[in-house]
MMTF fields as JSON, N, C-alpha, C and O atoms, coordinates in Angstrom:
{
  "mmtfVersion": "1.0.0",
  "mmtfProducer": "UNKNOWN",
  "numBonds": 443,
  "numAtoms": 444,
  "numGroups": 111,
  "numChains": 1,
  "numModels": 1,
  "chainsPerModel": [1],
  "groupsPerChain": [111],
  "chainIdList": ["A"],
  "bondAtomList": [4, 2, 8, 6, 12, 10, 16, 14, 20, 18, 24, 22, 28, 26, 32, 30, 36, 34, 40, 38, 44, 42, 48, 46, 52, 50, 56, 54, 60, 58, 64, 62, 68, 66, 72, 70, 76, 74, 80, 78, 84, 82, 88, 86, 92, 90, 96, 94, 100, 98, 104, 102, 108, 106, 112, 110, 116, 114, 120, 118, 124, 122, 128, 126, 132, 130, 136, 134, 140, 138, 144, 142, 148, 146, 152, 150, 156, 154, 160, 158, 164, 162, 168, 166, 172, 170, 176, 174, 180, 178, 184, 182, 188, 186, 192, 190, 196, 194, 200, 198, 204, 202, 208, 206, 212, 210, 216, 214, 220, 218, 224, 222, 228, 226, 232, 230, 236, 234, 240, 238, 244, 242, 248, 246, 252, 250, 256, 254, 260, 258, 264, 262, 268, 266, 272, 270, 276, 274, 280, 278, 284, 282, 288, 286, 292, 290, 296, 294, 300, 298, 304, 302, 308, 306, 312, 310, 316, 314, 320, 318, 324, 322, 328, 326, 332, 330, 336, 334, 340, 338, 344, 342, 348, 346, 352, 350, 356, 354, 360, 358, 364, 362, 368, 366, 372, 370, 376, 374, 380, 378, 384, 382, 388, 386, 392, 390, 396, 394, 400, 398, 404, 402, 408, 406, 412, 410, 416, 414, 420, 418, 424, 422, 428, 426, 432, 430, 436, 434, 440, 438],
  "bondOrderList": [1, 1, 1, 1, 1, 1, 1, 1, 1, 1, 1, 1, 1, 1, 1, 1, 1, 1, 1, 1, 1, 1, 1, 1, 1, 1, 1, 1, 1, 1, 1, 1, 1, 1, 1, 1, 1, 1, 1, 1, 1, 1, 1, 1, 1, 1, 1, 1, 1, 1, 1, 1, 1, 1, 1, 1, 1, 1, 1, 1, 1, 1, 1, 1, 1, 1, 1, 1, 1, 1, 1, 1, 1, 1, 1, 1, 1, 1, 1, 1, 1, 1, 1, 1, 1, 1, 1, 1, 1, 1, 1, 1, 1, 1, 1, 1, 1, 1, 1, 1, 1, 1, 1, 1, 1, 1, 1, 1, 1, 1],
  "groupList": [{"groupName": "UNK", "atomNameList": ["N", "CA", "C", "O"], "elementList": ["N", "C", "C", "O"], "formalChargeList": [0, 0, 0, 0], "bondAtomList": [1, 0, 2, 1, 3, 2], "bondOrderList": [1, 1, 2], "singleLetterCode": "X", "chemCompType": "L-PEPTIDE LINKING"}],
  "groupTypeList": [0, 0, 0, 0, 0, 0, 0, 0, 0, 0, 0, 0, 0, 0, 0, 0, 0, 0, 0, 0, 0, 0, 0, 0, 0, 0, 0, 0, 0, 0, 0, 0, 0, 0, 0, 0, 0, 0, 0, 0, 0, 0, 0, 0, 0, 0, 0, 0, 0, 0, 0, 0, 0, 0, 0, 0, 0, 0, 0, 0, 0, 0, 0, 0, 0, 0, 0, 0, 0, 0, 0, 0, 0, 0, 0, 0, 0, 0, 0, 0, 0, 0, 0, 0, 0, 0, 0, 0, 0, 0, 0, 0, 0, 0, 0, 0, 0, 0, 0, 0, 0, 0, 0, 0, 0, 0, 0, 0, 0, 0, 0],
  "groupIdList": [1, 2, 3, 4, 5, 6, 7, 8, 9, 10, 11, 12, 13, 14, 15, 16, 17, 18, 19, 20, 21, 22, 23, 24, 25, 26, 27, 28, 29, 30, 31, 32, 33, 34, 35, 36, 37, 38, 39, 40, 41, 42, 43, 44, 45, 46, 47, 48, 49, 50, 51, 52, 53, 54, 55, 56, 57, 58, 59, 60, 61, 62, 63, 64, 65, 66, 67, 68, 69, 70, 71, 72, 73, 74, 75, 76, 77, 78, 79, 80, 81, 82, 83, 84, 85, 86, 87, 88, 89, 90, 91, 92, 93, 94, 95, 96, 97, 98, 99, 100, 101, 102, 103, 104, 105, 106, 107, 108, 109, 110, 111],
  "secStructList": [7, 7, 7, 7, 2, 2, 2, 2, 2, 2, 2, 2, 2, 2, 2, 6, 7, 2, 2, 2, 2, 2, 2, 2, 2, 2, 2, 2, 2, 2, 2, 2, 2, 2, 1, 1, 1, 1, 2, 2, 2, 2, 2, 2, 2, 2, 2, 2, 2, 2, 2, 2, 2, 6, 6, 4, 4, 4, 6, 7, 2, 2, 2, 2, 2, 2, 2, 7, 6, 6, 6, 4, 4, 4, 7, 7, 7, 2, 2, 2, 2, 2, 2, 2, 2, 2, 2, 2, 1, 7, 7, 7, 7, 7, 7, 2, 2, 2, 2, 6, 6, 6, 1, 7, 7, 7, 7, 6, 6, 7, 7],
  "xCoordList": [-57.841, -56.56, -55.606, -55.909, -54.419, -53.872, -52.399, -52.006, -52.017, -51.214, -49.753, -49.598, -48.685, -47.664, -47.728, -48.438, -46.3, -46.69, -46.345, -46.966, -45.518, -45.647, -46.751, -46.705, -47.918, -48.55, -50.004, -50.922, -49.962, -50.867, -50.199, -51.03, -49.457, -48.99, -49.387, -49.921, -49.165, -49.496, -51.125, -51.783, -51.786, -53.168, -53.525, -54.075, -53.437, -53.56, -53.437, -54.369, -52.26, -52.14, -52.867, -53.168, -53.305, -54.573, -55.669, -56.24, -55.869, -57.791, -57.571, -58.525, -56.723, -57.301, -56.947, -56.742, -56.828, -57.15, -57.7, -57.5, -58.655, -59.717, -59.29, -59.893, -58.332, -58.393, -57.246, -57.129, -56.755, -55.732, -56.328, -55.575, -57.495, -58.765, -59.227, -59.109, -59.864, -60.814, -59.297, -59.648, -57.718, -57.593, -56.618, -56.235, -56.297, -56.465, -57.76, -57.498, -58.866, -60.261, -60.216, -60.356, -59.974, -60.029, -59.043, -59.129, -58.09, -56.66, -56.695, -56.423, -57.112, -57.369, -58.817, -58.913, -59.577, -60.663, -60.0, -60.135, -59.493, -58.949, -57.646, -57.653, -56.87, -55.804, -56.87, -56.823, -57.537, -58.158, -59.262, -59.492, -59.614, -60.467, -59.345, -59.304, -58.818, -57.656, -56.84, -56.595, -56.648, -56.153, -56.983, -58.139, -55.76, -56.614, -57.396, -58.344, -56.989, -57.259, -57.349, -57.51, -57.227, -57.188, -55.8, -55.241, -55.203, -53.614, -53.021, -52.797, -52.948, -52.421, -52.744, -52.169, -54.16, -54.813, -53.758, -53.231, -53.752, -52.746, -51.455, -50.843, -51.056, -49.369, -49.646, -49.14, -50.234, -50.195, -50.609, -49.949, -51.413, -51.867, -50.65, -50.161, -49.792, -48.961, -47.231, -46.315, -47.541, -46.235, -46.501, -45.576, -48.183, -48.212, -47.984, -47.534, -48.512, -48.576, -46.314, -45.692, -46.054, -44.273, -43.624, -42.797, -44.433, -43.956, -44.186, -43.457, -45.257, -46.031, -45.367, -45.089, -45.08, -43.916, -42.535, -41.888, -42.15, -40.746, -41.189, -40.387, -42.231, -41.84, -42.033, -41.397, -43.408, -43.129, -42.625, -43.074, -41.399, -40.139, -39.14, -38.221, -39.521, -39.132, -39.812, -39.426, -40.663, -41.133, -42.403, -43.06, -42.594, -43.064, -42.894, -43.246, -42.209, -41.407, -42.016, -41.3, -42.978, -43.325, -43.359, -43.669, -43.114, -42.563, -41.216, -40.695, -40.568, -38.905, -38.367, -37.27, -39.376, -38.844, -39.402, -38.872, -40.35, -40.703, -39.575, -39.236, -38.888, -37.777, -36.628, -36.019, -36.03, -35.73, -34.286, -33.955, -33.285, -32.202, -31.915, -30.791, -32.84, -33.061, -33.605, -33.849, -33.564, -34.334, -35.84, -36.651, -35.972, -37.521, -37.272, -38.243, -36.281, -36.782, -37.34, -38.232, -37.197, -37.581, -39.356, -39.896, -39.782, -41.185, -41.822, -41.398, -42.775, -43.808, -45.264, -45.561, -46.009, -47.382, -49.025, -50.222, -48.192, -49.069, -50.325, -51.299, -50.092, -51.728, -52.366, -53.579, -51.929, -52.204, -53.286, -54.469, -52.693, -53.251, -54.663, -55.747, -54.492, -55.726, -56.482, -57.608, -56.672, -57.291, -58.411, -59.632, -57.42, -57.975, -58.29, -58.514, -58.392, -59.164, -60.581, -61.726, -60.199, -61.484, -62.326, -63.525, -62.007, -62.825, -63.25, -64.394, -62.627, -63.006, -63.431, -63.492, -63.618, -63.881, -64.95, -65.101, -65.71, -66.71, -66.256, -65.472, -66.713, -65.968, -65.729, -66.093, -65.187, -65.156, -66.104, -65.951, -67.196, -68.293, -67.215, -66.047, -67.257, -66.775, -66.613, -67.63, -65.787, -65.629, -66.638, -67.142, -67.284, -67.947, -66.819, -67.041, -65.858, -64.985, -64.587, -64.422, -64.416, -64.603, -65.518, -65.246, -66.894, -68.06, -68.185, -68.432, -67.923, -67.865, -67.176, -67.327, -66.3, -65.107, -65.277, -64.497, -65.954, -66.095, -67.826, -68.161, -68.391, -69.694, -69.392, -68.245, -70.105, -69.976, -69.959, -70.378, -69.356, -69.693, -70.878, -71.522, -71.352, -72.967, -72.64, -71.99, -73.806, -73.339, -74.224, -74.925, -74.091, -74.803, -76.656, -77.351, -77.016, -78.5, -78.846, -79.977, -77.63, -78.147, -78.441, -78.359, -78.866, -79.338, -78.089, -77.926],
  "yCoordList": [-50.732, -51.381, -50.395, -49.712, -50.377, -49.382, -50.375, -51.49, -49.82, -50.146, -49.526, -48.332, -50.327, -49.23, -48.978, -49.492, -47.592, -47.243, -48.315, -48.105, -49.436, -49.937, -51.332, -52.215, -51.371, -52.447, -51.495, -51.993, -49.895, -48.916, -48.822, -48.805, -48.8, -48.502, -49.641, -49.458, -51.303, -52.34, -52.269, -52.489, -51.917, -51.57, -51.23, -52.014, -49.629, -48.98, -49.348, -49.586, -49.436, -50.564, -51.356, -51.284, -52.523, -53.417, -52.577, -52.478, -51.98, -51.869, -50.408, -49.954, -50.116, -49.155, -49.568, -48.612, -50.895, -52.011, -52.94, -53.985, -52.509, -53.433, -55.005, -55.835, -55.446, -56.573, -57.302, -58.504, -56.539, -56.868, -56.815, -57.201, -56.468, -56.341, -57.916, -58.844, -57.882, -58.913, -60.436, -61.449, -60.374, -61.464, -62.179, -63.344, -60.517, -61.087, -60.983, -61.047, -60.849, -61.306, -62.914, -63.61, -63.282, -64.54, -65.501, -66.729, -64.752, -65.299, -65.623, -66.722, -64.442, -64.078, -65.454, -66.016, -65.517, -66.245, -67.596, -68.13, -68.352, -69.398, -70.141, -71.251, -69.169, -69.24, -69.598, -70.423, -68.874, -68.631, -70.036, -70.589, -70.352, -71.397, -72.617, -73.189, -72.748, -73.753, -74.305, -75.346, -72.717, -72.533, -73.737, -74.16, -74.018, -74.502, -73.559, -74.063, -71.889, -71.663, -70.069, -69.974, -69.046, -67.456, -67.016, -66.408, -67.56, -67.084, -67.984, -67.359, -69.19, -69.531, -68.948, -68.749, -68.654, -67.699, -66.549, -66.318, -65.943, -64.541, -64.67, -63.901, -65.711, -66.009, -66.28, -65.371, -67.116, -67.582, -66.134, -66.076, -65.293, -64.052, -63.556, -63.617, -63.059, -62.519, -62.726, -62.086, -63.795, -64.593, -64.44, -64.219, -64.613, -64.418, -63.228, -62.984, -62.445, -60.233, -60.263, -59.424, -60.636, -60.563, -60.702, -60.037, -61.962, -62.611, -61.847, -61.832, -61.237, -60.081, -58.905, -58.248, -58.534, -57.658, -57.526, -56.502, -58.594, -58.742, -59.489, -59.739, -59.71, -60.195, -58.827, -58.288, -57.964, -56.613, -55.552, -54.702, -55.436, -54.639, -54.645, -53.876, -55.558, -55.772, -54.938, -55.013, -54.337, -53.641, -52.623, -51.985, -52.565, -51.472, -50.358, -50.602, -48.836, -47.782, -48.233, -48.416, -48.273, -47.951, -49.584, -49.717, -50.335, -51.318, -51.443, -51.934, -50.882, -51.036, -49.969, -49.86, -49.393, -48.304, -48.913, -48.684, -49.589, -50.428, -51.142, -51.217, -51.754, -52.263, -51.932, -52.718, -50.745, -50.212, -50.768, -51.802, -49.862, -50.162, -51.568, -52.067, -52.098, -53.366, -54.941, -56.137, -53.906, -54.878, -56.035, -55.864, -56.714, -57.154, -58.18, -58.423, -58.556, -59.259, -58.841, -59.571, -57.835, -56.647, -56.137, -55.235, -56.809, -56.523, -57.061, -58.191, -56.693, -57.53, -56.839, -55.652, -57.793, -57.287, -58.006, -58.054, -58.424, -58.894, -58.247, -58.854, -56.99, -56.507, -56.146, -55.972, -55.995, -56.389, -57.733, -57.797, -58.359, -59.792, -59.874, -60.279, -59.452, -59.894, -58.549, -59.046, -57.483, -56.37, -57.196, -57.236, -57.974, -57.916, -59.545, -60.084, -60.471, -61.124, -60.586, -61.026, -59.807, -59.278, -58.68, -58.69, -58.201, -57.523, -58.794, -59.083, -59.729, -60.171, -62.097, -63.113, -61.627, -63.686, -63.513, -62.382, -64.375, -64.833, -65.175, -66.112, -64.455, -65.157, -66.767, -67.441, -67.007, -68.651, -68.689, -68.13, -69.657, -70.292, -70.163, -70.128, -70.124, -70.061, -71.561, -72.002, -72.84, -73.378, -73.734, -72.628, -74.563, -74.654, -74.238, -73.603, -74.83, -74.487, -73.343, -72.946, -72.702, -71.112, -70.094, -69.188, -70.408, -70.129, -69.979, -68.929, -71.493, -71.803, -70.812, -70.422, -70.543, -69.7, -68.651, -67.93, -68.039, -66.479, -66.24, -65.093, -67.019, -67.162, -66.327, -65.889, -65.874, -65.485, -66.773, -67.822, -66.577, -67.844, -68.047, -67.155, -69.284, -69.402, -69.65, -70.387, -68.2, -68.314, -69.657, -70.387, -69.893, -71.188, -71.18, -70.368, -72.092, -72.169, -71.598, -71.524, -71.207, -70.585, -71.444, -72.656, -70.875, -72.019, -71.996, -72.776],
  "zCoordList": [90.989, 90.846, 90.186, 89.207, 90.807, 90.123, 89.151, 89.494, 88.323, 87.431, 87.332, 87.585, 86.965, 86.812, 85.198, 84.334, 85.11, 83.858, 82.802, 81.759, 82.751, 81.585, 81.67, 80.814, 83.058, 82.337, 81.841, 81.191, 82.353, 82.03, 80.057, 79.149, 79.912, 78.406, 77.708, 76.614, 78.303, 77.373, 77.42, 76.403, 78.783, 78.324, 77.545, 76.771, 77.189, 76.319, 75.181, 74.412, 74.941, 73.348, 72.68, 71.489, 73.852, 73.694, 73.324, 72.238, 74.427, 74.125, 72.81, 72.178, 72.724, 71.743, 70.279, 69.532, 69.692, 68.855, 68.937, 69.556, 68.12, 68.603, 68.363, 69.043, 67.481, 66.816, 68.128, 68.369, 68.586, 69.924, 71.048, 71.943, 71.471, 72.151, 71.988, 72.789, 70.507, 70.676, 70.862, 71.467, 70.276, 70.372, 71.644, 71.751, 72.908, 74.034, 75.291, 76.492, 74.858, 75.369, 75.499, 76.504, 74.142, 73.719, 74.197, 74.202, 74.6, 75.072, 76.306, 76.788, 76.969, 78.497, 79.187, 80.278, 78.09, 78.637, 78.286, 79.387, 77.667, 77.169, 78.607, 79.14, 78.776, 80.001, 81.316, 82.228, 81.046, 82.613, 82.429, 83.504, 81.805, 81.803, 82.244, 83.333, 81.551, 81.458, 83.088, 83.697, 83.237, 84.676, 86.137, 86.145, 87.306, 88.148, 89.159, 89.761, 89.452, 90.212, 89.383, 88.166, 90.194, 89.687, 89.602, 88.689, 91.061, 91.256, 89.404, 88.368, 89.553, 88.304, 87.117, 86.047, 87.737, 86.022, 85.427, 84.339, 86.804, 86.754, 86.336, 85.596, 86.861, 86.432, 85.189, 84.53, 84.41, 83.102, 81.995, 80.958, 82.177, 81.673, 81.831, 80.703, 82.619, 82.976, 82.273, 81.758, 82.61, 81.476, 79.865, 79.083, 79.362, 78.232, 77.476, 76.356, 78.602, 78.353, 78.429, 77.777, 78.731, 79.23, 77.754, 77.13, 77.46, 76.064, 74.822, 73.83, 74.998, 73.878, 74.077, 73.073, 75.053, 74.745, 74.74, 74.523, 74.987, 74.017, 72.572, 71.672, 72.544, 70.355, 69.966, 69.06, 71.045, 70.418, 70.22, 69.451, 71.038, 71.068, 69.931, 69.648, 69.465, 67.978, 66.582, 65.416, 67.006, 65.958, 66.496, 65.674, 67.528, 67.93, 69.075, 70.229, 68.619, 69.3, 71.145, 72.129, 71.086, 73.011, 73.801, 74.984, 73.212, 73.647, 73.888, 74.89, 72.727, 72.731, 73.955, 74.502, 74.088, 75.358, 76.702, 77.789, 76.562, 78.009, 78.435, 79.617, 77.345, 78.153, 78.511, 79.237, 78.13, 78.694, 78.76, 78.18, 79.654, 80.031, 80.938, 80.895, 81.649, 82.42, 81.16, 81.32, 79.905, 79.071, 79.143, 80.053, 78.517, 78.356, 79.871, 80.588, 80.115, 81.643, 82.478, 82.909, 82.985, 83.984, 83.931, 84.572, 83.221, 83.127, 84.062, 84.306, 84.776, 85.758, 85.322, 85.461, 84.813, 84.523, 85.38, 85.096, 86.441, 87.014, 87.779, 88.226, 87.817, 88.291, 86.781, 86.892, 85.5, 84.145, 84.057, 83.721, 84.34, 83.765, 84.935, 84.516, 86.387, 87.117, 86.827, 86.869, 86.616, 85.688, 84.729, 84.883, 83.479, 82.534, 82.91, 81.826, 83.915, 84.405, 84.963, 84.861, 85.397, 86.151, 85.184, 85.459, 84.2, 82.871, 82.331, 82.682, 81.511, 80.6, 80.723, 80.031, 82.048, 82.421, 83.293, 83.754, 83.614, 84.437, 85.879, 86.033, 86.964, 88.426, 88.088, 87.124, 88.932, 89.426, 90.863, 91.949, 90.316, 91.581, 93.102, 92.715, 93.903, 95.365, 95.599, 95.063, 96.19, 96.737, 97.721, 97.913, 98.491, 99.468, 101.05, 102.082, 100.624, 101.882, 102.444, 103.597, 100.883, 100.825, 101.323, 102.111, 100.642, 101.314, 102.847, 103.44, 103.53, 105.039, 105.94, 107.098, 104.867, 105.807, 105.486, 106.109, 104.755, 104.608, 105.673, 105.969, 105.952, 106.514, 107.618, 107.525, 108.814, 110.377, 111.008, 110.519, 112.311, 113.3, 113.722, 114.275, 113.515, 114.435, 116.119, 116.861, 116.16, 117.656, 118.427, 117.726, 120.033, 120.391, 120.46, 121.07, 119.814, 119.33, 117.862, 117.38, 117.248, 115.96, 114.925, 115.118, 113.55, 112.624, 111.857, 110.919]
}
């Protein structure tokens, strides 16, 4: 998955504190549980990572520069949030319908 540079910079930030590590792990697994689906998972991670960096542009230099001349609206961290879905949550079981449809076709006489 590739990242742009400012959801590669809010990465960074995270995992190389640990205590911002362990308290969006906790964050990340909490949303996503909550969530009905993955897509919503992502939007909600995504909106929350948006929010964390505008309270943190307020007091920390490489945030205040993420936003930049377009300011803190202009952020999109959405391959961010399904990243750190994919790290830090458990798949979601498959649907049966899902399953069905990812299956091959049975050809005629098959089991």
């Amino acid at each position: 998955m590739s990242l742009n540079r400012t959801e590669q910079t809010v990465h960074d930030h995270i995992v190389r504190r640990p205590e911002e590590r362990r308290h969006w792990q906790e964050k990340v697994a909490q949303l996503a549980a909550r969530a009905a689906d993955d897509h919503a998972a992502a939007d909600t991670v995504a909106a929350e990572l948006v929010a964390y960096c505008r309270e943190r542009a307020c007091v920390v230099a490489e945030f205040r520069e993420l936003a930049g001349p377009g300011g803190p609206n202009r952020l999109l961290l959405r391959n961010l949030a399904e990243l750190l879905l994919r790290l830090w949550t458990v798949p979601r079981p498959k649907r049966r319908a899902d399953i069905e449809a990812d299956s091959p076709a049975r050809g005629v006489g098959g089991r």
